[in-house]
C-alpha positions as CSV (number, residue, x, y, z in Angstrom):
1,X,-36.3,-126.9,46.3
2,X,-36.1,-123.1,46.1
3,X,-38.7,-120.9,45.9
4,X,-37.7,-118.6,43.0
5,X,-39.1,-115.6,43.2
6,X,-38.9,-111.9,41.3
7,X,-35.2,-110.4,42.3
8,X,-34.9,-107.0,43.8
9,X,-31.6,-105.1,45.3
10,X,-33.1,-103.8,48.3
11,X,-34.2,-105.9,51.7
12,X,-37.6,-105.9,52.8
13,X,-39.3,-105.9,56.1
14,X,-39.0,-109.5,56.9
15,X,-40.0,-112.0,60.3
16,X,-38.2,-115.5,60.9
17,X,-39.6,-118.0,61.8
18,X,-36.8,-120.0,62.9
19,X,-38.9,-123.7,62.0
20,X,-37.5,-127.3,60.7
21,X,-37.2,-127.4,56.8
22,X,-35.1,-128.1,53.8
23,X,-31.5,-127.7,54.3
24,X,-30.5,-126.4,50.3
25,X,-33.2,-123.8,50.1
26,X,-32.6,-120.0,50.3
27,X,-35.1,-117.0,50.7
28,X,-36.8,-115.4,48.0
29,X,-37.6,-111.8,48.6
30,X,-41.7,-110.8,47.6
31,X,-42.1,-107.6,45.7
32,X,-44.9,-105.7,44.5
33,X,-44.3,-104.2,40.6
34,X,-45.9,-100.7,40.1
35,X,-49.4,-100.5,39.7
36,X,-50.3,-104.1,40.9
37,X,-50.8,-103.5,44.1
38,X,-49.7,-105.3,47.2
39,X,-47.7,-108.6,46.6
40,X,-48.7,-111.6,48.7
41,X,-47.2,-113.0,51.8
42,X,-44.3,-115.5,50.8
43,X,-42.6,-117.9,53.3
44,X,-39.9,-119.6,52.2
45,X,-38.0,-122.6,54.1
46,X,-34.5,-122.4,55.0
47,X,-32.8,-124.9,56.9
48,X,-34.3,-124.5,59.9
49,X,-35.6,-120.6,58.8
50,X,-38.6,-119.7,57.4
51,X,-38.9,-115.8,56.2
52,X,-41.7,-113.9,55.5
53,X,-41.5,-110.8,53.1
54,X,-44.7,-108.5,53.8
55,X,-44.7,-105.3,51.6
56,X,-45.5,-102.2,53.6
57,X,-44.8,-98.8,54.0
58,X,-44.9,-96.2,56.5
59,X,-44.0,-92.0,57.2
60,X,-42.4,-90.5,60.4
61,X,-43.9,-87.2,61.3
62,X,-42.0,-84.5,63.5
63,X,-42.0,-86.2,66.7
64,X,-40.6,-90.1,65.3
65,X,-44.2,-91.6,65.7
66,X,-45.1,-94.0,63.3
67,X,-48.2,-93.4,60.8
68,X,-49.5,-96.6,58.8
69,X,-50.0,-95.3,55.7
70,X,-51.6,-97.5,52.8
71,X,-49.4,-99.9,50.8
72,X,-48.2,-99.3,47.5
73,X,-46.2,-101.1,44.9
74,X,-43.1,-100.4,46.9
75,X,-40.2,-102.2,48.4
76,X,-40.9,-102.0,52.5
77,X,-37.8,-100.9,53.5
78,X,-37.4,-98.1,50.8
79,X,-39.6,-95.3,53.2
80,X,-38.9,-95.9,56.2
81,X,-35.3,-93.5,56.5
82,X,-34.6,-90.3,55.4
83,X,-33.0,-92.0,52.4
84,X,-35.1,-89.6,49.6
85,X,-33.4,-86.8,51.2
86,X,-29.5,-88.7,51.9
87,X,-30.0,-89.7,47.7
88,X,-31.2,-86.2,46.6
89,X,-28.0,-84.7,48.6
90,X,-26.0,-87.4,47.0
91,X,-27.0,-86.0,43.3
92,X,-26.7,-82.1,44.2
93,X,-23.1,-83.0,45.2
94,X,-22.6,-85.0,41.6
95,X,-23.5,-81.8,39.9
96,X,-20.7,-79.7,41.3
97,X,-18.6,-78.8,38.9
98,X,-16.1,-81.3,37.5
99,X,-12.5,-79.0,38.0
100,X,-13.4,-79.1,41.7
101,X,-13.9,-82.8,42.1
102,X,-10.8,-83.4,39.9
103,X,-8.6,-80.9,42.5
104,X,-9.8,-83.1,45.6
105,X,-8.5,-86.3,43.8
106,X,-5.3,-85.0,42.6
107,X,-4.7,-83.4,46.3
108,X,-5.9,-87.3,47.9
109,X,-3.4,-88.8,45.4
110,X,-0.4,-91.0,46.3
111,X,2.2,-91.0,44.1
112,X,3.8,-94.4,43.4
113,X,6.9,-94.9,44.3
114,X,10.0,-95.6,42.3
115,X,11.4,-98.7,41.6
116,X,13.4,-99.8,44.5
117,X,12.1,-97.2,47.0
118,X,10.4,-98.9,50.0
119,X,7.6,-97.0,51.4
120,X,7.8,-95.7,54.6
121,X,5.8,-96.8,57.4
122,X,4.5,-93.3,58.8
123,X,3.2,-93.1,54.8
124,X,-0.3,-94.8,55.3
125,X,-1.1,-93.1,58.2
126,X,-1.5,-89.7,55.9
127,X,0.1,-86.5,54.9
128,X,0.6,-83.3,57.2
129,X,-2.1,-81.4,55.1
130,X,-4.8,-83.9,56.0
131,X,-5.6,-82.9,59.6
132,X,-8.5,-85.9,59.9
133,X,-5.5,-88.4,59.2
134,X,-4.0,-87.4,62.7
135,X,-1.1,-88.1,61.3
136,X,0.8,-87.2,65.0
137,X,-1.3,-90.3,66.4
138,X,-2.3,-92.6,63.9
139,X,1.2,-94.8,64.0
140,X,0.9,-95.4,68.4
141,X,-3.6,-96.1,67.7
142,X,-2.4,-98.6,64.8
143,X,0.0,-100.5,67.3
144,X,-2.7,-100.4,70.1
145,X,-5.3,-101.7,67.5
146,X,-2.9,-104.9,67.0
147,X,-2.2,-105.4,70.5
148,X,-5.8,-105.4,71.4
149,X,-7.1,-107.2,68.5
150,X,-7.0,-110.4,69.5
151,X,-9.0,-109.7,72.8
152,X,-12.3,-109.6,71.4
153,X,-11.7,-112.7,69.0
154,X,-15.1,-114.9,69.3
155,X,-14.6,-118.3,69.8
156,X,-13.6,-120.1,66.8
157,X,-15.7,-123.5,67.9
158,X,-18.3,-121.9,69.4
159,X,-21.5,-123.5,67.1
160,X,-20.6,-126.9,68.8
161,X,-21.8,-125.5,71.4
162,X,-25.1,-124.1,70.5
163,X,-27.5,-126.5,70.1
164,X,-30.2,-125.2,68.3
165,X,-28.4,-122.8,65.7
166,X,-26.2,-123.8,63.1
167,X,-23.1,-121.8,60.6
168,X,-25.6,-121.9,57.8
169,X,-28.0,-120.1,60.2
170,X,-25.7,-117.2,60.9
171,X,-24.9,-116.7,57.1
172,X,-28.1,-116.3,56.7
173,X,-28.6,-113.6,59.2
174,X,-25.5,-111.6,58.4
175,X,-26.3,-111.5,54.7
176,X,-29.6,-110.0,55.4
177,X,-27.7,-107.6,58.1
178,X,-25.5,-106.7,54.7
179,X,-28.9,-105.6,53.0
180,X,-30.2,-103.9,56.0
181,X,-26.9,-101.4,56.0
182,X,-27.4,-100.9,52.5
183,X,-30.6,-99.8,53.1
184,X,-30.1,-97.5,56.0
185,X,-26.3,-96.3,54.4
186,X,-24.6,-97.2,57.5
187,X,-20.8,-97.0,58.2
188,X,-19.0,-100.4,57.1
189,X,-17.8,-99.9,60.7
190,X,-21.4,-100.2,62.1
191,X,-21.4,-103.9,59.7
192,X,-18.1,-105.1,61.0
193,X,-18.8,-104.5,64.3
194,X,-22.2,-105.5,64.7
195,X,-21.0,-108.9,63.5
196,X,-18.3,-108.9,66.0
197,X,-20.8,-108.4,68.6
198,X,-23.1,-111.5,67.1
199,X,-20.1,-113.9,67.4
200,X,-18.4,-112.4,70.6
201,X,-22.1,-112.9,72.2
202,X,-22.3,-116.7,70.8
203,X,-19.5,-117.6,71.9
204,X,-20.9,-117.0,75.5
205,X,-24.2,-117.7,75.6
206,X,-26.5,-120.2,74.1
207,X,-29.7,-119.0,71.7
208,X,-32.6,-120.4,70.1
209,X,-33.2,-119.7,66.9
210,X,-36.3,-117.8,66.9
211,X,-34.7,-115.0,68.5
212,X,-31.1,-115.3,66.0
213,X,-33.0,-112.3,64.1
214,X,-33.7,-110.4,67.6
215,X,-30.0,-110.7,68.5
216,X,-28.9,-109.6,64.8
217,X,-30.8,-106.9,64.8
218,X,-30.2,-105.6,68.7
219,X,-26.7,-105.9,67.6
220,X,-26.8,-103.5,64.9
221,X,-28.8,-101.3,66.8
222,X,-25.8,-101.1,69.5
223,X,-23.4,-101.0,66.8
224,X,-24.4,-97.9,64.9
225,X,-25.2,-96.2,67.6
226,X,-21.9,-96.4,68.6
227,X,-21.2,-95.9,64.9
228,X,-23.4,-93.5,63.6
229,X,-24.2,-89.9,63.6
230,X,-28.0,-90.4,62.9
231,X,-28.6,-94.0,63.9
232,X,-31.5,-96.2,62.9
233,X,-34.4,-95.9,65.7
234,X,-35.8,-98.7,68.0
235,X,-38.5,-98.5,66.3
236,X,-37.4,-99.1,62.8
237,X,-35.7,-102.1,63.5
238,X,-39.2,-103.4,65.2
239,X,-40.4,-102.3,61.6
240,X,-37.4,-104.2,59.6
241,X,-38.7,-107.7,61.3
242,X,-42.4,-107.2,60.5
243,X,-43.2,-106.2,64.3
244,X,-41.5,-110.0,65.0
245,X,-40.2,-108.4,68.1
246,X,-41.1,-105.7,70.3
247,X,-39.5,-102.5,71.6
248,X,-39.4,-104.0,75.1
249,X,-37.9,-106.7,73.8
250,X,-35.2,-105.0,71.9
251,X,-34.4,-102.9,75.5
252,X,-34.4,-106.2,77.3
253,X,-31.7,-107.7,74.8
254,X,-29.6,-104.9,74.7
255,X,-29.1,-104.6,77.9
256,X,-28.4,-108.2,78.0
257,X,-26.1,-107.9,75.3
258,X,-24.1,-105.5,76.9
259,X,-24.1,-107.4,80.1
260,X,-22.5,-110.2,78.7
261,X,-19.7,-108.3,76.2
262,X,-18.9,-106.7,79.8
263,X,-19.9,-103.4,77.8
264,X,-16.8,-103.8,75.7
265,X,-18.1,-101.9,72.8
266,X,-14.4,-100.9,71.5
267,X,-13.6,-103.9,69.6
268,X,-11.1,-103.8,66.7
269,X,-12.6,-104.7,63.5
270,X,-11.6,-105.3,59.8
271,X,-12.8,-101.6,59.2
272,X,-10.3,-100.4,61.5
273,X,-7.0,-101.5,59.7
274,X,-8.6,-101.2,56.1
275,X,-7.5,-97.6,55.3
276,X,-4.6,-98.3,56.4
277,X,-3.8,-101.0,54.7
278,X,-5.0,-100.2,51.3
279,X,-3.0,-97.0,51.5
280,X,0.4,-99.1,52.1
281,X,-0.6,-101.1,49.2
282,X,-1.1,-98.2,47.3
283,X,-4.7,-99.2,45.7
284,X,-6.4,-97.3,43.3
285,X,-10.3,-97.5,43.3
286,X,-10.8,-100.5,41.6
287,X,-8.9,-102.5,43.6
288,X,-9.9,-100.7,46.5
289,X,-13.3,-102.1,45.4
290,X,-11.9,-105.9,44.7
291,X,-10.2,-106.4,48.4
292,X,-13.1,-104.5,49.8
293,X,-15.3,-106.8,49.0
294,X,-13.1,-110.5,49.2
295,X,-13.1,-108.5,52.8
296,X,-17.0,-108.5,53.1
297,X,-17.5,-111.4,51.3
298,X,-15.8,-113.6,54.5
299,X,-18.3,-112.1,56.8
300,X,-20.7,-114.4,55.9
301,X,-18.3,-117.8,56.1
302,X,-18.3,-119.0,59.9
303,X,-15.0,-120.7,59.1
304,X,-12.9,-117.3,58.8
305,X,-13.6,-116.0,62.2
306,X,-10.9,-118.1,63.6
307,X,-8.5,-115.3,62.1
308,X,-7.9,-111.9,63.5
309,X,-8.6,-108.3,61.4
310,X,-5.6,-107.4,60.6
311,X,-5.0,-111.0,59.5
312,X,-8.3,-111.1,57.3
313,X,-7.9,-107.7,56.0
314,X,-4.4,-108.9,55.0
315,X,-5.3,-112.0,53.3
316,X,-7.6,-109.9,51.1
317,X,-5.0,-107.4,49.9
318,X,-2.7,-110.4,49.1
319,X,-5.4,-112.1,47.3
320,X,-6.8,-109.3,45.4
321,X,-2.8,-108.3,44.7
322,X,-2.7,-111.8,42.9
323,X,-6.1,-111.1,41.1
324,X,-4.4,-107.7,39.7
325,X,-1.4,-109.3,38.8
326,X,0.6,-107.6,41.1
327,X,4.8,-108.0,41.2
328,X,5.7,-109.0,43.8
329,X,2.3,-110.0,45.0
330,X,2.9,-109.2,49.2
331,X,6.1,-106.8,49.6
332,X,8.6,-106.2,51.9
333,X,6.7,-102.9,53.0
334,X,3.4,-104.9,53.0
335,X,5.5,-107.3,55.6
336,X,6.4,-104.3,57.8
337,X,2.8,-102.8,58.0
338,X,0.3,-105.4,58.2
339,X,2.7,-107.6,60.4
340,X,2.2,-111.0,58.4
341,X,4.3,-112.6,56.2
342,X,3.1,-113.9,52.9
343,X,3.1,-117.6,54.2
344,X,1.2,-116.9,57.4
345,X,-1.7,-115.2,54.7
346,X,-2.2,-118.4,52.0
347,X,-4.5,-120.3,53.9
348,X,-6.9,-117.9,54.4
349,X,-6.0,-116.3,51.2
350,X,-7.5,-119.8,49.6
351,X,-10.6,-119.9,51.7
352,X,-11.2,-116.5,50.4
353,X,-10.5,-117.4,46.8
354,X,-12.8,-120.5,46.6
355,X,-15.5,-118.0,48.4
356,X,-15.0,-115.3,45.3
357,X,-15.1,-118.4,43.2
358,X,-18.5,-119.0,44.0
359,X,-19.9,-116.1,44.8
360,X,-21.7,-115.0,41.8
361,X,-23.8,-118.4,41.9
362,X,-24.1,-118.5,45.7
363,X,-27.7,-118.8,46.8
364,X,-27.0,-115.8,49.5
365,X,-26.0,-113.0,47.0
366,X,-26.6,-109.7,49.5
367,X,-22.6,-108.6,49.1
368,X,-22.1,-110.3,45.6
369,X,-25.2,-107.6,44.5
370,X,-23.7,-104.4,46.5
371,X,-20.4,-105.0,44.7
372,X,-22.2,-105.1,41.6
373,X,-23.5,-101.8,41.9
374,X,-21.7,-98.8,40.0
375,X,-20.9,-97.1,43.1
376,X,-18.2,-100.1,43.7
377,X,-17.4,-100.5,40.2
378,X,-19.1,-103.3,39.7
379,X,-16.3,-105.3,40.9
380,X,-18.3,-108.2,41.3
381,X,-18.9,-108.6,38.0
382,X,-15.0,-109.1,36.9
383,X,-13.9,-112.5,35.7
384,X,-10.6,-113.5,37.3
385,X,-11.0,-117.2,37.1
386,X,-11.1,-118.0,33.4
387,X,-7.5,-119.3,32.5
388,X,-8.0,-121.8,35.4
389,X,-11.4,-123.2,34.4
């Protein structure tokens, strides 16, 4: 049975406690409303996962030392950043004034072509008056990214062989990963890859699954700093699992992961070919939005990391190209850019669908809330589905 419990947006400072229990039950998230003071400790049982949500707060003074600071009636994870300060910037820049921000998206346009006109390949890559497109290089790091792609391809069977963690496991962990980003703002680079680095490291050695969380987190830790230009510190992630795990044992595991990846940090992701691809589609913002998150939405399924990036990302612009009653759904230039046919796409395309499908009643609803938010248009909350119900 599930634990139902009041629903908030953002993730809280959890611990697992990887233990036996009911397979169908999902974590609840334990909040404190204003002026009630601190909630109580919650564990819920999850197949094999218990989480407990512990509401706490804390300040970072000049030299990054922690300070404990007395609870109050708010979500742990909503102090523990600079994330007052990132959200303050973001509404100064709403307030500039509305001519300017209508200039930048008439000089980021892309016209649509005419009828008949196929787009040129060296289009996606960017215009000459956008110097951070590199336009002069973009076309030769494309080809390299799909050459290299599938080198750092996890193993598709690799849960048979680890004993004592399971797919429903790692959906589990990666959908509280998805609220963690959130949280900290990071890069959808820093997401993509840190799940890349999850796989790629279970598919060579073996975990138990009270330290699934340790990897998760030492992963993202790796990932954005690679990523980032301000990345999340040690310490915070210690925070982020309820002081589960140590410092020393977040070194110990990151230099284990990297020992085992062969320090092969450079993997193509998703991420990579996204911008790309959504500018050969010729996307506007909404369905920017839609394939962005089919696209995140398969993170979570274990069964879709037999496919490569470019593939996945593909199967998402066809799919959400079908959604938006596109005509013809995947053309020729489509063909020539992403490097898959329409046929080669329909099987993952349907996985994908059936995923969407469910998404909204899913009991793991991290990406289904993001993509519900106003910032992504609230994509989540279209119907496309009803004629065939």
């Amino acid at each position: 049975m599930v634990e139902r419990g009041p629903q908030i947006t953002a993730p809280v400072a959890v611990r697992a406690n990887w233990s036996s229990g009911s397979e169908n039950a999902y974590p609840q998230v334990a909040t404190t409303q204003p002026g009630q003071g601190p909630a109580p400790q919650r564990k819920v049982a999850v197949r094999g996962i218990s989480l407990r949500t512990q509401p706490a707060t804390r300040v970072r003074n000049a030299h990054a030392q922690q300070v404990q600071v007395p609870r109050r009636s708010i979500s742990a994870l909503s102090d523990i950043t600079n994330l007052g300060k990132a959200q303050g910037k973001m509404k100064k820049a709403q307030t500039q004034p509305q001519e300017r921000a209508q200039g930048d998206a008439t000089e980021e346009a892309v016209p649509s072509p005419s009828p008949g006109v196929e787009v040129l390949l060296s289009e996606p890559f960017g215009r000459g008056d956008n110097p951070q497109m590199v336009p002069e290089y973009a076309p030769e790091i494309f080809e390299r990214l799909f050459r290299e792609e599938i080198l750092y391809l996890p193993r598709a069977s690799y849960m048979e062989q680890q004993t004592d963690v399971n797919a429903k496991m790692r959906a589990i962990l990666v959908d509280w990963l998805v609220e963690v980003a959130m949280k900290y703002r990071l890069r959808r680079e820093t997401l993509y890859l840190t799940v890349n680095l999850i796989d790629r490291y279970l598919s060579r050695m073996p975990v138990m699954r009270k330290k699934l969380q340790l990897l998760g987190v030492v992963a993202m830790f790796v990932a954005a700093k690679f990523e980032e230009i301000d990345p999340p510190r040690v310490s915070d992630f210690v925070y982020i699992t309820d002081n589960t795990y140590t410092k020393e044992e977040m070194f110990e595991w990151e230099c284990q992961l990297l020992r085992i990846l062969d320090f092969q940090m450079v993997a193509p992701t998703p991420a990579h070919f996204l911008d790309v691809l959504l500018r050969a589609n010729r996307c506007d913002d909404d369905h920017a939005e839609l394939a962005q998150y089919i696209l995140e939405l398969s993170l979570i399924d274990y069964r879709l990391i037999c496919y490569s990036p470019s593939h996945l990302v593909s199967a998402a612009l066809l799919l959400s190209n079908e959604l938006m009653a596109r005509s013809p759904v995947w053309p020729a230039s489509m063909v020539q850019t992403s490097k898959h046919p329409e046929h080669s796409l329909q099987t993952c395309a349907d996985v994908m669908r059936n995923i969407l499908e469910g998404a909204a009643e899913a009991q793991l609803k991290a990406v289904w809330k993001k993509y519900s938010l106003a910032e992504h248009r609230h994509v989540a909350q279209m119907n496309f589905f009803t004629e065939s119900i």
